[in-house]
C-alpha positions in Angstrom: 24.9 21.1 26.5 23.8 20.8 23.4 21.2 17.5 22.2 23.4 15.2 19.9 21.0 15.3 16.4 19.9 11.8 15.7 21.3 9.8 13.0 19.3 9.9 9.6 18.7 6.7 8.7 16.6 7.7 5.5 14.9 5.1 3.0 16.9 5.0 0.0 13.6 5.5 -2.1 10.9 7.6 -2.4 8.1 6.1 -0.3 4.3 6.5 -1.5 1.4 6.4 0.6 -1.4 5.3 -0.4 -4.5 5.8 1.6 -7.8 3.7 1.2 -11.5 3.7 0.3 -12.9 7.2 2.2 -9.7 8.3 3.2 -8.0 11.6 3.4 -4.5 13.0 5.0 -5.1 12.3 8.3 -5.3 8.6 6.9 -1.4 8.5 6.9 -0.6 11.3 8.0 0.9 10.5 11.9 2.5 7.6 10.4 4.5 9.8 8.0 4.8 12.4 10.6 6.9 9.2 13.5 8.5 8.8 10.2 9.9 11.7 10.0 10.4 12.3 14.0 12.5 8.6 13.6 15.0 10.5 11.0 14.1 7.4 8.3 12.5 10.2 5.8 11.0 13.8 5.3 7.7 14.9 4.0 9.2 16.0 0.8 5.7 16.1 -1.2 2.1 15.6 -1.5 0.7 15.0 -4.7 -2.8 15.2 -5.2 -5.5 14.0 -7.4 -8.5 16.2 -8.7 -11.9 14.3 -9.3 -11.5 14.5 -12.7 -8.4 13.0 -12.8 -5.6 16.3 -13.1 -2.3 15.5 -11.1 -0.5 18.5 -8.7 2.8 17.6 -6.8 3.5 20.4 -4.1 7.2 19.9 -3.6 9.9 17.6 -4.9 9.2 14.0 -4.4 13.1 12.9 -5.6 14.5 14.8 -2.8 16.6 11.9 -0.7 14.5 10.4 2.1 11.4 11.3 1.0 8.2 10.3 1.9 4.8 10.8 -0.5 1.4 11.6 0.8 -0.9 10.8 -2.0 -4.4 11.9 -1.9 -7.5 11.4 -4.1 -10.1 14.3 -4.2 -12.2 11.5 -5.0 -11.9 9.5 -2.1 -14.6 6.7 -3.1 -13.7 6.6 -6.2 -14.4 2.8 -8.4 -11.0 0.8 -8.5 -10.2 1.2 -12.0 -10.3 4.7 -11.9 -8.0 4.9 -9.1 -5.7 2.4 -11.4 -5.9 5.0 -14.0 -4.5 7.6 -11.6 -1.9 5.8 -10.3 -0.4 5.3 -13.8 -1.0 8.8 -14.4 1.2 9.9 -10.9 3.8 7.6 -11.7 4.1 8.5 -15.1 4.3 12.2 -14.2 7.0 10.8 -11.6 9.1 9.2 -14.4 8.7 12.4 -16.5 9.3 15.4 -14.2 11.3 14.2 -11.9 13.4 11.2 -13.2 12.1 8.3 -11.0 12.9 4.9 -12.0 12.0 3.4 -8.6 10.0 3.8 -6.0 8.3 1.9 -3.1 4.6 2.5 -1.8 2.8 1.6 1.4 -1.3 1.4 0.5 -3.9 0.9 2.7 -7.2 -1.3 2.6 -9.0 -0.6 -1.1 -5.8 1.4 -2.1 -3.5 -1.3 -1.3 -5.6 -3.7 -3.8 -5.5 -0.8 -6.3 -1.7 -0.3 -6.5 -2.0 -4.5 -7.0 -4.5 -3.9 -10.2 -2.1 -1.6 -11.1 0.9 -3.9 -11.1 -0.8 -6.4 -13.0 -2.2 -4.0 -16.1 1.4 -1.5 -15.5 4.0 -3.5 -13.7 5.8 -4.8 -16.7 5.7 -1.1 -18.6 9.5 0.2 -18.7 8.3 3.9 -19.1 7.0 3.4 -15.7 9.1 3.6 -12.6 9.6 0.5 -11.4 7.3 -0.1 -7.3 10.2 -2.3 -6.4 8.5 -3.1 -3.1 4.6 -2.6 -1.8 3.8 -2.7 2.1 0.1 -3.5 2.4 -2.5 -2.8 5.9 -5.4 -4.7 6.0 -6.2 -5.2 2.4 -9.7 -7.4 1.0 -8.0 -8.8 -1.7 -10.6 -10.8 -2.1 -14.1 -9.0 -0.9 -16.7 -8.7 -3.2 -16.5 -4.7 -3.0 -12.6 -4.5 -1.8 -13.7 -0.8 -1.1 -17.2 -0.5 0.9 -17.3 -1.3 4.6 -20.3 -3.9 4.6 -22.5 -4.5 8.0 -21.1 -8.5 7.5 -17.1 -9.3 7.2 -16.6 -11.2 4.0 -15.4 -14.4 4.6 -13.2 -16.2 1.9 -12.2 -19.8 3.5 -9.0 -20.7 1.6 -7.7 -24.0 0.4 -3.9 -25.4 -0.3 -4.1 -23.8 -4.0 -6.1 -20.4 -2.5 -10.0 -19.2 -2.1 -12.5 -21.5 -1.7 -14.8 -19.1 -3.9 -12.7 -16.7 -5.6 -14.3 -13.2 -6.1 -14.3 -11.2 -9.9 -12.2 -9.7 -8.9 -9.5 -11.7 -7.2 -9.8 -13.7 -10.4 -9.0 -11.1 -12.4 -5.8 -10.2 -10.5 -4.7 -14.2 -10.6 -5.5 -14.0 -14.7 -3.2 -10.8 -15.1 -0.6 -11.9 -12.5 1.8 -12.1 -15.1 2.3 -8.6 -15.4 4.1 -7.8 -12.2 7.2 -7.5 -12.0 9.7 -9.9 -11.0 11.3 -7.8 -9.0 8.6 -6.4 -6.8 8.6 -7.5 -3.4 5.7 -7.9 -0.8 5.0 -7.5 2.7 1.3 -8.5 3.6 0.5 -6.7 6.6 -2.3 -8.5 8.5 -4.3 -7.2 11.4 -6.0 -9.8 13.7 -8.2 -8.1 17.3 -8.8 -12.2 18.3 -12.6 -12.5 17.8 -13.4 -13.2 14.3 -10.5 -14.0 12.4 -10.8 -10.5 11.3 -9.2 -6.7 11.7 -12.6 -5.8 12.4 -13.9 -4.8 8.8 -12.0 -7.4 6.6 -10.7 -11.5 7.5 -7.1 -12.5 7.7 -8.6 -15.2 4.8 -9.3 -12.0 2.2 -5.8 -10.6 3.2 -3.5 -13.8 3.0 -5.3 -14.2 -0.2 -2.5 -12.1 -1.7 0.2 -14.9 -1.3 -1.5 -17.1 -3.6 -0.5 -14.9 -6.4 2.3 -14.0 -6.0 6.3 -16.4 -5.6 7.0 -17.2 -2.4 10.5 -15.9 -2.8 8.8 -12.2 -3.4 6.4 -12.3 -0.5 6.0 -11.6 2.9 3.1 -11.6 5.3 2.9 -10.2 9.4 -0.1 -10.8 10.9 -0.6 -8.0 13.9 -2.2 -8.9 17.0 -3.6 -6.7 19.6 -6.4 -3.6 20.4 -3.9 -1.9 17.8 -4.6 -4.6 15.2 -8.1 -2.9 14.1 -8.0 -2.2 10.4 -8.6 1.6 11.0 -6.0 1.2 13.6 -2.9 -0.5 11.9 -1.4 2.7 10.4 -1.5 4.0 13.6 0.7 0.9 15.1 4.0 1.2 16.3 5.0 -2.5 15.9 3.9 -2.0 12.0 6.2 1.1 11.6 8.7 -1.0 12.9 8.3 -3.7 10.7 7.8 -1.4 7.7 11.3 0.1 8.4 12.7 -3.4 8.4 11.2 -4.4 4.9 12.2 -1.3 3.5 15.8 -1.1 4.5 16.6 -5.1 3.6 18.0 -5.3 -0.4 
């Protein structure tokens, strides 16, 4: 007898990954690859990022289903700069392949990237629109969103947001303006029970996100568990399924 195929149940959009501060393609790379195994996408391209800034796509990122691995050469590169290369990507998306949506799942530094992004690009109709972002574990409001420091930042919040708002959280809340009405979020929050933290950043620097944004546009999870470390929560099979939920709603 013959196995009865599984039913594709493919994301109507092209999903980017994004990876974070020191990653590299095994940073997303099992998550894409249960993606794939759970028929909701293919590994249609890979699109990577010189240090100096030049783009290559290997494959066809409008194919239906698929699903982006994005990789910086550059892998510590400052936030602005990786800003200036996600414009750059989804510029070249718009151009060459005739993308006018897509969705992106970032994680850590990149996920507080594609949010600078959205608040210097989101408005720009030459750009496809991110019409939804997952983020994992994101500092949205560390003092170096990027470096892992010996100490877990702490950012105690109030009714109106953080107690002490870092540079560059208040830049994000200045230029909030920018994203797009249509963009929705899903705050992915990883919590191992001792610390009030994933381990390298606190629930308070993540949840920080749903201060900026409309409540009608965002969404937060917080993860529990040994699988709720930040290096950990892309490799988390509770967040996959929760991911595939976001994605598939209107």
């Amino acid at each position: 007898m013959h196995k009865k195929k599984a039913k594709k149940n493919f994301f109507k959009k092209p999903v980017l990954f994004i990876h974070g501060y020191a990653g590299n393609r095994f940073s997303f790379g099992l998550m894409i690859r249960r993606f794939e195994k759970k028929n909701w996408g293919l590994k249609a391209a890979v699109i990577k990022v010189s240090a100096d800034g030049k783009i290559k796509v290997q494959g066809n990122p409008a194919i239906k289903g698929a699903l982006v691995q994005v990789l910086f050469e550059d892998n510590r590169a400052a936030l602005d700069e990786q800003v200036t290369w996600l414009k750059d990507i989804l510029k070249k998306l718009a151009e060459d392949y005739a993308l006018k949506d897509v969705v992106v799942v970032a994680h850590s530094m990149g996920a507080v990237s594609v949010l600078n992004y959205l608040t210097r690009y989101g408005d720009k109709k030459a750009l496809p629109l991110v019409s939804k972002l997952v983020t994992l574990g994101a500092p949205y409001n560390d003092v170096e969103p990027g470096k892992t420091a010996k100490k877990i930042e702490r950012s105690p919040l109030s009714a109106q947001g953080p107690l002490y708002p870092s540079a560059g959280y208040q830049r994000l809340k200045r230029w909030r303006m920018k994203i797009s009405p249509q963009t929705k979020f899903l705050n992915i929050i990883g919590d191992t029970g001792v610390g009030q933290s994933d381990g390298a950043v606190s629930i308070s620097s993540a949840r920080s996100l749903r201060y900026l944004l409309d409540k009608r546009v965002y969404n937060e999870i917080i993860v529990t568990g040994k699988k709720a470390t930040h290096r950990r929560l892309h490799e988390n099979h509770v967040v996959d399924l929760k991911i595939k939920k976001f994605l598939s709603q209107k």
